[in-house]
KOLMI-148219 format. One record per residue (C-alpha): residue number from 1; z, y, x. Coordinates in nm, 3 decimals. Last residue first. Layout:
BEGIN
TORGU  nudren        Z        Y        X
TORGU     NUM        Z        Y        X
...
% end
This chain:
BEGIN
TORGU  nudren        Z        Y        X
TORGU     447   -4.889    3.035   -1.766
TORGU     446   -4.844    2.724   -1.572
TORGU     445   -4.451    2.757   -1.442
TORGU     444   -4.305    2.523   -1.214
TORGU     443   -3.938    2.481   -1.170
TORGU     442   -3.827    2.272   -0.890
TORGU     441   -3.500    2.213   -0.840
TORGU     440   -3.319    2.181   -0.518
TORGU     439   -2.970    1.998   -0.687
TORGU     438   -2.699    2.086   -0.419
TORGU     437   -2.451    1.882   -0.264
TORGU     436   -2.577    1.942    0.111
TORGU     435   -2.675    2.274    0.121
TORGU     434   -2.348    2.462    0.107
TORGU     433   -2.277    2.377    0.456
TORGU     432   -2.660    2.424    0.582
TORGU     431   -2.616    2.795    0.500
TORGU     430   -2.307    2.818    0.737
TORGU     429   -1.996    2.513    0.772
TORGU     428   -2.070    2.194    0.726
TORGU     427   -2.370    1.944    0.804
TORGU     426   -2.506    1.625    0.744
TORGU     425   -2.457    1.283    0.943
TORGU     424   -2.211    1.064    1.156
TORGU     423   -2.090    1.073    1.521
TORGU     422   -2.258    0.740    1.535
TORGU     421   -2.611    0.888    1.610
TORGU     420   -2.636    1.220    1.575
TORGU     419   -2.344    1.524    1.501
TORGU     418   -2.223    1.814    1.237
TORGU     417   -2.135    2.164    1.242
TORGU     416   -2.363    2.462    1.137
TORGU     415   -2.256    2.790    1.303
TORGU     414   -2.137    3.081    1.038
TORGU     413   -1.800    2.987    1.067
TORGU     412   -1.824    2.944    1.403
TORGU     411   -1.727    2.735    1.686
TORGU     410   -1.685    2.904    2.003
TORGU     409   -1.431    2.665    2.142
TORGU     408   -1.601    2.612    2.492
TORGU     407   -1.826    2.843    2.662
TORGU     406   -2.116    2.816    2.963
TORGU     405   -2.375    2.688    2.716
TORGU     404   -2.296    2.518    2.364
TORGU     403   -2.459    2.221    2.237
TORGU     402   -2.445    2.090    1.878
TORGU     401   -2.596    1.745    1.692
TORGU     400   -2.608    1.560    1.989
TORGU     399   -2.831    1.368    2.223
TORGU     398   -2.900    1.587    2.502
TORGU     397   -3.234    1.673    2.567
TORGU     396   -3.316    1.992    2.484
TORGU     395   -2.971    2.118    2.623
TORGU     394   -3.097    2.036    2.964
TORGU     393   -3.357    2.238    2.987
TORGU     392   -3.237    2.555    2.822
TORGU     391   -2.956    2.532    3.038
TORGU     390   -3.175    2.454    3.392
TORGU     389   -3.406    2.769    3.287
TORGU     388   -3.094    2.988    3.235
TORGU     387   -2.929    2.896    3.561
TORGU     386   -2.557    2.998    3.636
TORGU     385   -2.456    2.609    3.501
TORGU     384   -2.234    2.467    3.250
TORGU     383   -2.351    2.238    2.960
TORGU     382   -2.122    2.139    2.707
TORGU     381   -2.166    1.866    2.425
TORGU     380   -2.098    1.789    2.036
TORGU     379   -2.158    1.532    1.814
TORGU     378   -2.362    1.232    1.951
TORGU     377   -2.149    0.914    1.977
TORGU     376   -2.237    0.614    2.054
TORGU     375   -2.275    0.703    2.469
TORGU     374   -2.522    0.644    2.758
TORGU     373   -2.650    1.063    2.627
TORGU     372   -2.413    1.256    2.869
TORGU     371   -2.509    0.967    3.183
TORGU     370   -2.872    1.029    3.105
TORGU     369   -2.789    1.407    3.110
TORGU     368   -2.565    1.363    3.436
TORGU     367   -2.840    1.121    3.621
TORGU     366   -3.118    1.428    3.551
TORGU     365   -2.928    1.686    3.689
TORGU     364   -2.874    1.479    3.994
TORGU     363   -2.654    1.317    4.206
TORGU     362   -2.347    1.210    3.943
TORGU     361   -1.978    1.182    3.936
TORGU     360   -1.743    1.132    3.628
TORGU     359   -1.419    1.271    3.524
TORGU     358   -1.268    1.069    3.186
TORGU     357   -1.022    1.359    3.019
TORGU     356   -0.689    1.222    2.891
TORGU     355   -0.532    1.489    2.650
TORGU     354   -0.544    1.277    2.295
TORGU     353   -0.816    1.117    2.128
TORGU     352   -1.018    0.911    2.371
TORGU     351   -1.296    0.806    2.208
TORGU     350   -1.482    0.479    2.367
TORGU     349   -1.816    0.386    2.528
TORGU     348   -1.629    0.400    2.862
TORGU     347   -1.306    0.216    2.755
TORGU     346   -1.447   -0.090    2.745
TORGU     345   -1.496   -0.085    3.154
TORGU     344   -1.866   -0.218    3.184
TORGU     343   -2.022    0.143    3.216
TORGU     342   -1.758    0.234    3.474
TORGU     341   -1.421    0.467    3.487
TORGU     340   -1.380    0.560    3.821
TORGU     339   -1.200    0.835    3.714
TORGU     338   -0.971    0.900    3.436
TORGU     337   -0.739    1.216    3.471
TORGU     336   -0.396    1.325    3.224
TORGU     335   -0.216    1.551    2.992
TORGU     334    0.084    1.392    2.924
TORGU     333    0.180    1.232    2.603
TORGU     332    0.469    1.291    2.336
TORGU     331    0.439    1.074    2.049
TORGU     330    0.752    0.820    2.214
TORGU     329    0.777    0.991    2.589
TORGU     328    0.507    0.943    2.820
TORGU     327    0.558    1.087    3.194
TORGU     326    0.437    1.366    3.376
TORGU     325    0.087    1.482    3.485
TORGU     324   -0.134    1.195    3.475
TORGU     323   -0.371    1.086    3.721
TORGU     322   -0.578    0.787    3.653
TORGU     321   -0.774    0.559    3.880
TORGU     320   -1.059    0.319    3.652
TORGU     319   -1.063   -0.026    3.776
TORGU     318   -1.095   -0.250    3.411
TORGU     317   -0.693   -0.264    3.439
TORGU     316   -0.671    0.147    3.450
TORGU     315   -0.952    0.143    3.167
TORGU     314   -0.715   -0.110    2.942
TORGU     313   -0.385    0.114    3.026
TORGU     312   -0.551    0.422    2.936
TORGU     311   -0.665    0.274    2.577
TORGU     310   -0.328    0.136    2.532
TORGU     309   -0.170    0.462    2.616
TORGU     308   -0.386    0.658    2.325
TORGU     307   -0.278    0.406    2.104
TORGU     306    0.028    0.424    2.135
TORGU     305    0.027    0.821    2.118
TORGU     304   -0.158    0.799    1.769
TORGU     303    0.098    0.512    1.671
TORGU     302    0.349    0.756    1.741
TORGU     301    0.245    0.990    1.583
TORGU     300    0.057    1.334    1.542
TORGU     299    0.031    1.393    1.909
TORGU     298    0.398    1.558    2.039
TORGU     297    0.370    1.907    2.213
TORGU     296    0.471    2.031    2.505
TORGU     295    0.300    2.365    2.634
TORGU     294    0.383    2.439    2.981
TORGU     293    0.047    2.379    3.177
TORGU     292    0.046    2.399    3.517
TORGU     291    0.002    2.034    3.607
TORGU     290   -0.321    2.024    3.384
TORGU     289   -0.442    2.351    3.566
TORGU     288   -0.378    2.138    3.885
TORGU     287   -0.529    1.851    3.757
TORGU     286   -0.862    2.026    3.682
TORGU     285   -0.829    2.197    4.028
TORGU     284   -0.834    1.865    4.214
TORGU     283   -1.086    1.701    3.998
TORGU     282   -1.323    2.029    4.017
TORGU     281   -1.293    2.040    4.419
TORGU     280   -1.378    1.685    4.447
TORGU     279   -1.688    1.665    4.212
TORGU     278   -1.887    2.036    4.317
TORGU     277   -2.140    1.875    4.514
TORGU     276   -2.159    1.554    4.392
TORGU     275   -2.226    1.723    4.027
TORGU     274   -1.958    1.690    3.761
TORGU     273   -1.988    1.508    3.459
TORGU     272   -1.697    1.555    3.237
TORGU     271   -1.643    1.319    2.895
TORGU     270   -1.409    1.420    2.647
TORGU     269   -1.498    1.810    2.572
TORGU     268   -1.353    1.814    2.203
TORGU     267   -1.570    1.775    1.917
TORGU     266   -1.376    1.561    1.763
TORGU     265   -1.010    1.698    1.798
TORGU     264   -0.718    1.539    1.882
TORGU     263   -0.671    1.674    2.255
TORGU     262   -0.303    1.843    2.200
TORGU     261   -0.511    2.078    1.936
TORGU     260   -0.699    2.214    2.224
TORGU     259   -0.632    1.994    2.556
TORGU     258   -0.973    1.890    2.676
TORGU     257   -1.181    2.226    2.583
TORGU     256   -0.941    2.391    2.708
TORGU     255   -0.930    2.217    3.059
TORGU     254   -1.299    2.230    3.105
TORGU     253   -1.279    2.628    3.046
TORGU     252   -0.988    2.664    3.316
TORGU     251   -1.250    2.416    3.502
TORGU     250   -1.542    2.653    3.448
TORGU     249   -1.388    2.969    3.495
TORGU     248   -1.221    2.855    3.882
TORGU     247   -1.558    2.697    3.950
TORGU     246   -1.643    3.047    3.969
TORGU     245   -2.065    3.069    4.111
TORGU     244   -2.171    2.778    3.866
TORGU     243   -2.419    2.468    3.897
TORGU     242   -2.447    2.133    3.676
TORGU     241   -2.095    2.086    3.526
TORGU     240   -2.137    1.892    3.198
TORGU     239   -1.916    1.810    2.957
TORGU     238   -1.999    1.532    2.735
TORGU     237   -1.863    1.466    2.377
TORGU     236   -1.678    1.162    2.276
TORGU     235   -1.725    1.192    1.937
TORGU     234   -1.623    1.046    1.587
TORGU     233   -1.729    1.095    1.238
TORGU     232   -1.872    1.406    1.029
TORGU     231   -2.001    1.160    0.712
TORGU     230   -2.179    1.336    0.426
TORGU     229   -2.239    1.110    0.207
TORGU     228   -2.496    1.088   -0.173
TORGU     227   -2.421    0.823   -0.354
TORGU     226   -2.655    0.510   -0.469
TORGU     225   -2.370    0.312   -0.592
TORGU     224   -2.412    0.042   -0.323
TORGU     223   -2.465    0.352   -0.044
TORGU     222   -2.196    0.542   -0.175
TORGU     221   -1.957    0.190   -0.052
TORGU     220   -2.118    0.090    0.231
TORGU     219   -2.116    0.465    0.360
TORGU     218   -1.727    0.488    0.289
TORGU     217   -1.640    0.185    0.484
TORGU     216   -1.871    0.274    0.798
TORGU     215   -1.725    0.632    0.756
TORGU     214   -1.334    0.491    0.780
TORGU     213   -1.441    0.287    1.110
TORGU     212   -1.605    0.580    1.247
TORGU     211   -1.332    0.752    1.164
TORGU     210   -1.265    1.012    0.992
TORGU     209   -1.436    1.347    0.797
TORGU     208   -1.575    1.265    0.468
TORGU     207   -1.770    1.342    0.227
TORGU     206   -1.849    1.220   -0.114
TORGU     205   -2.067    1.259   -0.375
TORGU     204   -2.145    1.241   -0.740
TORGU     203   -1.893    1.143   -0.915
TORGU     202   -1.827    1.109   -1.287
TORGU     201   -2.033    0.750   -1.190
TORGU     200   -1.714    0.628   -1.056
TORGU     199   -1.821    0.419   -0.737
TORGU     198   -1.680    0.647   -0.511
TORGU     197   -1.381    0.686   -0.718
TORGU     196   -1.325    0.277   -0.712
TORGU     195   -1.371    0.262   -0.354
TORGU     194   -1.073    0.553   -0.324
TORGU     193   -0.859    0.354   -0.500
TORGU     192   -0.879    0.052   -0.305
TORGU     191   -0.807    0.274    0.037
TORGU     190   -0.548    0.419   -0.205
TORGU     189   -0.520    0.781   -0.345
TORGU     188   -0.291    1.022   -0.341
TORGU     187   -0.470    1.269   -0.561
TORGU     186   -0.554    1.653   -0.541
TORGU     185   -0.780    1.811   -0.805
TORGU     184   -0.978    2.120   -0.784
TORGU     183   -1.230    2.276   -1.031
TORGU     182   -0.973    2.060   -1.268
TORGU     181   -0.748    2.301   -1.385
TORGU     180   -0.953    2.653   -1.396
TORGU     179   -0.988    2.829   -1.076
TORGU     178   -0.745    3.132   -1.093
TORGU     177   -0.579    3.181   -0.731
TORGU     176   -0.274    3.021   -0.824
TORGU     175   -0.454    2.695   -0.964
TORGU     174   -0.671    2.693   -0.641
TORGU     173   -0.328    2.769   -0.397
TORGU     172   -0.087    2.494   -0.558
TORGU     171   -0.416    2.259   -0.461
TORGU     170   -0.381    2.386   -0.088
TORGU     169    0.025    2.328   -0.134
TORGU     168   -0.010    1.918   -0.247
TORGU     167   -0.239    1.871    0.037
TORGU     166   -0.022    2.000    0.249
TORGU     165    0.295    1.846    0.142
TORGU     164    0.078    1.515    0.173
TORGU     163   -0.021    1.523    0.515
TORGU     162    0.088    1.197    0.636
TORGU     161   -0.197    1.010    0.387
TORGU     160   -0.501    1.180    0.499
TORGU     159   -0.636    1.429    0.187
TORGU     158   -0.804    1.280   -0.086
TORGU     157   -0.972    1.620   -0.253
TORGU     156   -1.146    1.523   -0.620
TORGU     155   -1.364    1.911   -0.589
TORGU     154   -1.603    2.033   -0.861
TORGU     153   -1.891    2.169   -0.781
TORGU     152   -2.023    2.534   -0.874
TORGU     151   -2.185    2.590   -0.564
TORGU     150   -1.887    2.871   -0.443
TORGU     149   -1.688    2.599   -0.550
TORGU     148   -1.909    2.349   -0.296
TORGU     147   -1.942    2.624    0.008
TORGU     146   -1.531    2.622    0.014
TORGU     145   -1.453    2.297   -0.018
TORGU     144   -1.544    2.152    0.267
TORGU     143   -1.490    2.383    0.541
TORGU     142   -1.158    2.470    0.380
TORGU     141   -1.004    2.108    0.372
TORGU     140   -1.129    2.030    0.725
TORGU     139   -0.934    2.374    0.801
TORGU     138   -0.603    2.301    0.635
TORGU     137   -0.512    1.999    0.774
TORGU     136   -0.687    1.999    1.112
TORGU     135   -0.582    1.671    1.252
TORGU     134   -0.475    1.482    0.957
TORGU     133   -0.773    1.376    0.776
TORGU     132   -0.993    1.435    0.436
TORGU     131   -1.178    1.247    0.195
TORGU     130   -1.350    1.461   -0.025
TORGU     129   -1.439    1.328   -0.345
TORGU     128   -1.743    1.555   -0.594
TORGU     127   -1.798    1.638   -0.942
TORGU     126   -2.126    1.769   -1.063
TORGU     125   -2.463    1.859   -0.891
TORGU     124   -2.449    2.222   -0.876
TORGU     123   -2.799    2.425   -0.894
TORGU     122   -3.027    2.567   -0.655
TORGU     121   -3.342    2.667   -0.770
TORGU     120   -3.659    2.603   -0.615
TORGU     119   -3.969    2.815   -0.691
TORGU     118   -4.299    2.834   -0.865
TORGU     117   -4.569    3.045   -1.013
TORGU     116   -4.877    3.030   -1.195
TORGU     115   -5.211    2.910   -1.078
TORGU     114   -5.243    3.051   -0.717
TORGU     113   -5.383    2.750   -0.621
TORGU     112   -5.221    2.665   -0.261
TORGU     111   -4.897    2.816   -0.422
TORGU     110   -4.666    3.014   -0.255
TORGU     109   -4.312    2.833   -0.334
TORGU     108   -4.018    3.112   -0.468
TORGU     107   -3.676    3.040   -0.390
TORGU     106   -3.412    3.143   -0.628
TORGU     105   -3.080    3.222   -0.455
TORGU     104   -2.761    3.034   -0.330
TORGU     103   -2.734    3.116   -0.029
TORGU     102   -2.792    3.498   -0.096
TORGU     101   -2.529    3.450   -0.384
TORGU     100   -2.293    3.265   -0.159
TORGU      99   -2.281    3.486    0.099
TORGU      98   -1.949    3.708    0.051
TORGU      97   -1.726    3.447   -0.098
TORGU      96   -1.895    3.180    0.109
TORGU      95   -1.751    3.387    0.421
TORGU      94   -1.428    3.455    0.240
TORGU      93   -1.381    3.101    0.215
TORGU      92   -1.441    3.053    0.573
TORGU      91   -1.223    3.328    0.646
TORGU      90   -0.914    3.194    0.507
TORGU      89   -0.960    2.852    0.670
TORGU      88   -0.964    3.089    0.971
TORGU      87   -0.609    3.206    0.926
TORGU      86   -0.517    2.870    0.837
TORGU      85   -0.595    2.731    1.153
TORGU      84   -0.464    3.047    1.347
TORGU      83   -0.077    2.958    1.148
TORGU      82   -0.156    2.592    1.282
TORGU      81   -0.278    2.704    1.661
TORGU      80    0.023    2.943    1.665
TORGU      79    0.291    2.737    1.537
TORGU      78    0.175    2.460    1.785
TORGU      77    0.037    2.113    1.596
TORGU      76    0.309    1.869    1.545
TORGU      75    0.068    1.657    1.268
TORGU      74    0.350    1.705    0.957
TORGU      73    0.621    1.950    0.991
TORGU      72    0.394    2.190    1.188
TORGU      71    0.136    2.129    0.942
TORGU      70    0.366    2.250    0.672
TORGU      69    0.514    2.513    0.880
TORGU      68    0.155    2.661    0.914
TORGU      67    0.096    2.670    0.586
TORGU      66    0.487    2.874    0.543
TORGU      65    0.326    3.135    0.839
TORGU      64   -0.020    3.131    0.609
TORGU      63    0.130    3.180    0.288
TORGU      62   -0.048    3.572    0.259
TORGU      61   -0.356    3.498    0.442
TORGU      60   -0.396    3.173    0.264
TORGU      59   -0.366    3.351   -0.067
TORGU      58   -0.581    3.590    0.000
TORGU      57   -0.882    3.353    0.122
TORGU      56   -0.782    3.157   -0.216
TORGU      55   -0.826    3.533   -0.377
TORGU      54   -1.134    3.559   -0.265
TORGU      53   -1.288    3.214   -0.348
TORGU      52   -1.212    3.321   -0.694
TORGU      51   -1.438    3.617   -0.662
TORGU      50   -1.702    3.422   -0.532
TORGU      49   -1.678    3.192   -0.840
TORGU      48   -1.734    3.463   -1.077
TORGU      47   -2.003    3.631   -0.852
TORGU      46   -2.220    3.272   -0.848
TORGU      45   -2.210    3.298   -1.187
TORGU      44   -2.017    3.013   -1.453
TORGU      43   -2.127    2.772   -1.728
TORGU      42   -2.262    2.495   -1.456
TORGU      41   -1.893    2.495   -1.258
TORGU      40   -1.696    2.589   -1.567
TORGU      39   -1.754    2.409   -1.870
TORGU      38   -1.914    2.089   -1.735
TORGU      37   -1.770    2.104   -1.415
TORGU      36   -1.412    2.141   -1.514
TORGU      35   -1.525    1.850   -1.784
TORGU      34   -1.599    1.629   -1.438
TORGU      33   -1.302    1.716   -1.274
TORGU      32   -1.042    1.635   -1.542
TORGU      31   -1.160    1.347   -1.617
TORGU      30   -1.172    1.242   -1.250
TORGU      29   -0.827    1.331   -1.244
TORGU      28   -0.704    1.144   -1.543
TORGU      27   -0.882    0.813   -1.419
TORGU      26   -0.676    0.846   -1.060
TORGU      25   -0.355    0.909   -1.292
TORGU      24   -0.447    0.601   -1.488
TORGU      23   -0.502    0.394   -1.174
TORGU      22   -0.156    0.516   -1.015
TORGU      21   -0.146    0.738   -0.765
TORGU      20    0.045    0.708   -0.450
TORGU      19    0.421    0.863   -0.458
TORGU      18    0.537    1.120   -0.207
TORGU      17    0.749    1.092    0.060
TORGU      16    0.961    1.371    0.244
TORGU      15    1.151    1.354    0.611
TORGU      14    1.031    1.076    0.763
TORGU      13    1.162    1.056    1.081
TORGU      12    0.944    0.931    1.338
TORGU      11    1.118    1.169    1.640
TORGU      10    0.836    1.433    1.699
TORGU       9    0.583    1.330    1.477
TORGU       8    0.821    1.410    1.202
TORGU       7    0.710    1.173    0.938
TORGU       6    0.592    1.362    0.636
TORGU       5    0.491    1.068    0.361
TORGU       4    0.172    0.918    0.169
TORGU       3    0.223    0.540    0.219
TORGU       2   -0.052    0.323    0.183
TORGU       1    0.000    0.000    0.000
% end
């Protein structure tokens, strides 16, 4: 049966629980969500839903310090990276506030006859699940259901099972803000469960961010019913250092992009490949940044952190070398270097998901891209060099759904997010966000 509680990642203690769904609740909320979109998500205009989407920017502004406790009490993220993830949750719904109508316009088709006229319109497509996880509570939440209200979908929101208060206060925040019961519904839902609201015909589809494991699982399922996904999965993104005048920038920015969030984040740099020529001094100043750090905070469990060690302990065994910078303790983890860590070690194809960074060493430009792409996973990926030409030439051919040059968390909420390969499929966040669950429909007029 899965448990939806707040264990303090901290020390395990579970300090609130909350009770899973039953069947007939599950029923009553997708009830509720599909009449919410029959009366309100098709009956309304875009500039009535904007305006709602206003106020829940408001209303994250004004909670965010007692948001950010929440996901404090729940994942152990820093008060300032969990009071800054609400902050921005608040601007992406302000974002879809203000651009919804232009997203959402009438598109007129030139026609190779001239007969008449044409042009898409994009309408709502009716009740929607979102299956979302633990490590960015509030901002997974936001990215999703922001460009679907301002649609005119409805929202069935399954959020991970240890963040429960949170998902119980971002559903507080809809019915405060004015959307009508049932625009969004929160349930504690069941692995079972959640099969059963996939399959629901009242919905329509489903997204999720997870696992690769979880997406698999969700996929089979829409894909039986004939549902449309959006899966953002996985990654173990590369990191490549090709040329640069301040090594001292690029490992600083190599570091952040490891240890952001405690390391639990997707799209986090994962994988470094380091030319010959700058490998030894980049290893020794990445560890010494590491060292430096004085941040100390847990992962979001114990299980999370045991994990974590097993998968360091495995590529240690296979021959990999690592560094670490202090010792485990329960969900707390230190920062820490994998070298040596080769193609037939099992760890090499995997994610780490905490603060261990994998260093590797290659000869050539083209040995680091082919070494960036010998992965599952194609979400995100760094390039670093001082030459323009070698950027734009090397970011053509990596293998993954986002690339950003010589900078690391400069995610946007205007910048389409979303990976290749096993990293999953579709986009959120900008114009493609609010693309995905929309009926294009043609209307074509004669005379």
């Amino acid at each position: 049966m899965t448990e939806y509680a707040v264990r303090d990642p901290r020390n395990g203690e579970v300090l609130k629980t909350f009770p899973t769904a039953t069947d007939a609740e599950i029923a009553a909320a997708l009830d509720l969500s599909a009449a919410a979109y029959a009366t309100w998500g098709r009956g309304t205009q875009v500039s009535d839903r904007a305006r709602l989407l206003r106020r829940v920017a408001e209303q994250h502004e004004e909670r965010a310090e007692e948001l950010g406790e929440i996901i404090m009490r729940e994942m152990g993220k820093p008060r300032d990276q969990a009071v800054g993830e609400v902050r921005f949750s608040a601007a992406i719904y302000r974002y879809y506030a203000d651009n919804a109508a232009t997203f959402l316009a009438d598109e007129p088709i030139d026609l190779l006859d001239g007969t008449g006229t044409a042009l898409i319109r994009r309408a709502p497509v009716g009740a929607l699940l979102g299956i979302m996880p633990w490590n960015f509570p509030c901002y997974q939440v936001a990215r999703f259901a922001a460009p679907n209200l301002a649609a005119g979908n409805t929202i069935v929101l399954k959020h991970a099972p240890q963040c429960p208060e949170s998902a119980a206060a971002y559903e507080q925040i809809f019915l405060d803000a004015g959307f009508p019961v049932g625009a969004y519904v929160n349930v504690y839902a069941t692995n079972e469960q959640v099969a059963a609201i996939i399959a629901d015909p009242r919905i329509q589809g489903v997204s999720l961010t997870g696992s690769e494991r979880a997406g698999a699982a969700v996929a089979e399922v829409a894909g039986r019913n004939l549902k449309k996904v959006v899966l953002e999965l996985g990654g173990s993104d590369p990191f490549l250092v090709l040329d640069t005048d301040d090594l001292d920038a690029t490992v600083q920015a190599a570091v952040s992009a490891r240890v952001h969030n405690t390391g639990q984040a997707c799209n986090a740099g994962k994988r470094f490949i380091v030319l010959d020529r700058l490998y030894d001094e980049f290893v020794e100043a990445f560890h010494a940044k590491l060292a430096e750090r004085r941040e100390s905070s847990p992962l979001s469990s114990q299980h999370a952190a045991e994990l974590l060690a097993s998968q360091v302990d495995r590529a240690v065994a296979g021959g990999a070398e690592l560094r670490m910078t202090g010792e485990r303790d329960g969900a707390y983890f230190p920062a820490g270097i994998l070298t040596g860590v080769a193609p037939d070690n099992e760890v090499f194809s995997e994610e780490l998901f905490g603060p261990v960074a994998m260093i590797f060493k290659v000869g050539s430009e083209e040995e680091a891209v082919a070494l960036a792409n010998n992965t599952p996973y194609g979400l995100g990926s760094y390039v670093f060099t001082d030459d323009p030409e070698q950027a734009e030439r090397v970011a053509n051919q990596l293998e993954a759904g986002m690339v950003f040059i010589n900078g690391v968390n400069a995610d946007g909420i205007e910048l389409p997010f979303g990976g290749v390969k096993r990293s999953g499929f579709g986009r959120e966040l900008g114009r493609y966000g609010i693309e995905e669950f929309l009926n294009k429909k043609l209307i074509r007029t004669l005379r």
